[in-house]
SELUMBA-250001 format. One line per 4 residues: their letters; for each residue x, y, z of C-alpha. Coordinates in Angstrom, 3 decimals. Example, Ala and Ser with C-alpha at 12.3 -4.5 7.8 and 13.67 -1.06 7.14 Angstrom:
AS	12.300 -4.500 7.800; 13.670 -1.060 7.140
This chain:
XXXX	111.367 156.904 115.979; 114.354 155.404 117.736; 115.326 151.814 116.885; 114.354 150.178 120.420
XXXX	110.552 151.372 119.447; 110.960 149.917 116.326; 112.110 146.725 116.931; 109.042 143.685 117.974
XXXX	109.523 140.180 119.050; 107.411 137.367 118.234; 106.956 133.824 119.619; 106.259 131.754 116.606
XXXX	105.315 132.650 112.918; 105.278 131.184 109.312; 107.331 133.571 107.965; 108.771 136.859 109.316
XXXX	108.552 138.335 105.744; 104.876 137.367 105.599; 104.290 138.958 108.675; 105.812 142.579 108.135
XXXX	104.545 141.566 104.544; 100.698 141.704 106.175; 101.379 144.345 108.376; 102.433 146.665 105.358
XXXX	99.617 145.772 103.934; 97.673 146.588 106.801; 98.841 150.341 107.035; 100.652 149.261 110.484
XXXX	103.885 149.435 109.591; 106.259 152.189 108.979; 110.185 152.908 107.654; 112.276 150.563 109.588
XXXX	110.506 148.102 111.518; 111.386 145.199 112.463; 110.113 141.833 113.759; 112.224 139.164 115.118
XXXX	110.823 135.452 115.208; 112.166 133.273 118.339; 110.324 130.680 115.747; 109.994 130.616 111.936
XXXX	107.778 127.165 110.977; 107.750 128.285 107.359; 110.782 130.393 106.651; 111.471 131.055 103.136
XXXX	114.950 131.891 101.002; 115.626 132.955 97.575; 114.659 130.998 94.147; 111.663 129.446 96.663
XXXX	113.868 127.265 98.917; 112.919 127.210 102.608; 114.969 128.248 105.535; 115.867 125.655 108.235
XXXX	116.171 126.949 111.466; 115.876 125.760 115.418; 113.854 127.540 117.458; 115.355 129.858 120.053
XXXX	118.511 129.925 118.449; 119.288 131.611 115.150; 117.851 135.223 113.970; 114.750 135.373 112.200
XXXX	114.469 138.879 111.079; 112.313 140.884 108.775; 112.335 144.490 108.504; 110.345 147.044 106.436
XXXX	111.907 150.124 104.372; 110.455 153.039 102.463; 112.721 154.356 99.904; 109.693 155.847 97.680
XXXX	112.710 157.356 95.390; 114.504 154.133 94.734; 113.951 153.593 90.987; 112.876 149.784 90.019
XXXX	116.678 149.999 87.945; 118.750 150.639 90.966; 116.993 148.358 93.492; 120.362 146.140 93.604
XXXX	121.523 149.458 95.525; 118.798 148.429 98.571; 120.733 144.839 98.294; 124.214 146.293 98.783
XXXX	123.469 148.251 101.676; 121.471 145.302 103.591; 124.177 142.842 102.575; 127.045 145.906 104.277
XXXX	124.703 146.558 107.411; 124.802 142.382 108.028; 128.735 142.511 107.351; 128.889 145.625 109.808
XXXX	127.022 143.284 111.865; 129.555 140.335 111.677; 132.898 142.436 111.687; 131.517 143.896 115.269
XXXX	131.723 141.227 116.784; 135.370 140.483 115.506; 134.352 137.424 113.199; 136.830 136.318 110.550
XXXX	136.684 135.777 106.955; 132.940 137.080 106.664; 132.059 137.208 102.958; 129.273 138.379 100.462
XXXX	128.140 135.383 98.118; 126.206 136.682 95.751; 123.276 137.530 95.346; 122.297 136.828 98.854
XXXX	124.377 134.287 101.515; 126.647 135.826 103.855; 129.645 133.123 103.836; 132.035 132.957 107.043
XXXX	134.986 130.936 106.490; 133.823 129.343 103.450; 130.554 128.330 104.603; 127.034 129.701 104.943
XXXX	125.880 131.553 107.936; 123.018 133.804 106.805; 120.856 134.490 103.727; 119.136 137.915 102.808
XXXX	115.896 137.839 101.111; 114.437 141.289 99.549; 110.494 141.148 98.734; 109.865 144.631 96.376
XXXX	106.623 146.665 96.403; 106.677 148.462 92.893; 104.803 151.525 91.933; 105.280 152.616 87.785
XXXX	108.711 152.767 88.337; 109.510 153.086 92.038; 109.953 151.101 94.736; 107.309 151.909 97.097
XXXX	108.426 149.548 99.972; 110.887 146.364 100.376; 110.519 143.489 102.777; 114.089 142.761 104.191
XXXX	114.323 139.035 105.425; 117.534 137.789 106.979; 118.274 134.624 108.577; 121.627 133.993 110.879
XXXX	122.883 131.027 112.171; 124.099 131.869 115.440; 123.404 128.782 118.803; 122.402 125.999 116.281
XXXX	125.234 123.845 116.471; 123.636 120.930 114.399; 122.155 120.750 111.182; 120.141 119.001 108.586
XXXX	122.709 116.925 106.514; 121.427 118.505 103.278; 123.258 122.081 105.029; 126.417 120.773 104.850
XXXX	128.055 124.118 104.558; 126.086 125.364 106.942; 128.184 126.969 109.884; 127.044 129.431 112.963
XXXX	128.583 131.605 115.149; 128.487 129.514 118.146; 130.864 126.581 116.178; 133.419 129.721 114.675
XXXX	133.895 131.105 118.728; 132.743 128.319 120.764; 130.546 131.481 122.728; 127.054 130.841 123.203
XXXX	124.792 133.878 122.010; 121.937 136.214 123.680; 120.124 136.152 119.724; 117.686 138.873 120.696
XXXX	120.189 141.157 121.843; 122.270 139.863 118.714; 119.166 140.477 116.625; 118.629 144.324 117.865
XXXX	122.069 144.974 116.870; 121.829 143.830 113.556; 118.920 145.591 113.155; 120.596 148.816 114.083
XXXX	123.429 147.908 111.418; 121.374 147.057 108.186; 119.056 150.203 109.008; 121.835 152.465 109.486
XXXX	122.944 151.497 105.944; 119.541 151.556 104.247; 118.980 155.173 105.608; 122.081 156.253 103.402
XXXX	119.753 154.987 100.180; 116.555 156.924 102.025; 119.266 160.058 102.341; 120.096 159.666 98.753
XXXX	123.386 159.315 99.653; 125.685 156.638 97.333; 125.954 152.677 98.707; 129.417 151.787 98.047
XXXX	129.692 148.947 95.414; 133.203 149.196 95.871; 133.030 148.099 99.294; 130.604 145.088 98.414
XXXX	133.292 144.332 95.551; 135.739 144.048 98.506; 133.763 141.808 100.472; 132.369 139.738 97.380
XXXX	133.148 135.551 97.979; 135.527 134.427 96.107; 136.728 137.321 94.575; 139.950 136.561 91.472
XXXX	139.766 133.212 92.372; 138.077 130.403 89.716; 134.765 128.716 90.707; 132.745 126.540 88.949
XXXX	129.655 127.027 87.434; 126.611 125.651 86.376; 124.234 127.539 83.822; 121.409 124.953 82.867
XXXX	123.067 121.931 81.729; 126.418 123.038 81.185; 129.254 123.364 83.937; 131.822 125.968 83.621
XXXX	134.964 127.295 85.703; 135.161 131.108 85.468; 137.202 133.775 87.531; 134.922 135.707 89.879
XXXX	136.068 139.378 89.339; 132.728 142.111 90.589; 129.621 142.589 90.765; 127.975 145.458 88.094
XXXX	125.641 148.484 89.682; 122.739 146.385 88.590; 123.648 143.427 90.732; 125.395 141.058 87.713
XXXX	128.303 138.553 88.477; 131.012 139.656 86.348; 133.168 136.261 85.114; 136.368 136.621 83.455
XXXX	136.592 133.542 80.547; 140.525 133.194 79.507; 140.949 136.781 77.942; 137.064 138.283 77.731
XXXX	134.577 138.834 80.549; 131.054 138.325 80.591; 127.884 139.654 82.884; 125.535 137.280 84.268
XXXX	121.756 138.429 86.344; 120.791 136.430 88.992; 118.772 133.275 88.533; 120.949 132.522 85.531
XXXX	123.816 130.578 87.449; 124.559 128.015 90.128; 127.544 127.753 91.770; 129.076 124.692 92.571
XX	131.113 124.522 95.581; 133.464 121.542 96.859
């Protein structure tokens, strides 16, 4: 089915992911649609945080993907290709210094302009179906003062955005990349390494109580931060660190 018949526009929603989520659930959805929200009352992020948005002026986009021979172990491979697909995205329209942060935030210029959330289906020890989420900053010019690294594409080019045309686009770039995974064909981790935020520089950390700087240096094949301490390096899974940004 060609992308154009895959992609669906909706006024208002809770949640794009809930609503592919309930349409999957339903039966009515198939391998790469898509919904776009003009307006997301209840949109949600990773770790249970909501995502802030104005309506008629960001992308609220959720898409649905059937990679029945994704094992549960490599699912961080779905992850690199969405997070490549959004950066193919961003580099077409000639953006600069557009970033991976992992696990999920797509960084422009040292500051946020999109998040990816993945929902999994699991069957034994498949992936059945995922749930692809991604919010983009892209009119919104002002935001809530707890965003303060929030940034959109309107303040980087001073261009004001069509964000459904924007939307279709990026919906063409992240499925483009997933059907390499549904063609069994290899996501590049080394190209995600390339793009990873602040890559051999040192960041500080927080894990629980304790803060920590560390030297960002890759990301593994199952989706841990690699830190270098002094001479050793160490593996971290997500959930298990904060990072702390000036």
């Amino acid at each position: 089915m060609p992308p154009n018949e895959l992609f669906h526009i909706l006024n208002t929603v809770d949640s794009t992911n809930n609503y592919a989520m309930a349409k999957l659930h339903e039966g009515m959805a198939k391998h790469g649609m898509a919904w776009f929200a003009r307006e997301q009352t209840g949109g949600r992020g990773q770790r249970g945080n909501s995502w802030q948005s104005r309506p008629n002026e960001n992308i609220a986009l959720s898409m649905v993907t059937m990679l029945p021979r994704l094992a549960v172990h490599s699912q961080f491979e779905l992850s690199v290709c969405v997070a490549l697909g959004v950066n193919d995205f961003l580099s077409l329209l000639q953006l600069p210094g557009i970033f991976i942060k992992w696990p999920n935030d797509i960084f422009i210029n040292d500051r946020k302009a999109g998040g990816i959330l993945i929902e999994n289906q699991i069957q034994g020890s498949h992936i059945s179906a995922s749930i692809i989420g991604i919010g983009l900053n892209i009119n919104q010019t002002l935001f809530d003062s707890s965003l303060a690294k929030a940034i959109s594409l309107k303040q980087i080019t001073g261009k004001n955005y069509d964000i459904i045309q924007l939307a279709r686009d990026l919906h063409i770039s992240v499925l483009k990349r997933v059907n390499q995974v549904k063609q069994n064909k290899k996501s590049s981790l080394a190209e995600y390494n390339r793009a990873l935020y602040k890559k051999d520089e040192k960041v500080k950390f927080k894990k629980g109580n304790i803060a920590f700087e560390a030297v960002v240096k890759s990301i593994s094949a199952d989706g841990r931060l690699i830190l270098q301490h002094g001479d050793h390096e160490e593996a971290y899974p997500f959930g298990e660190l904060i990072w702390v940004l000036p």
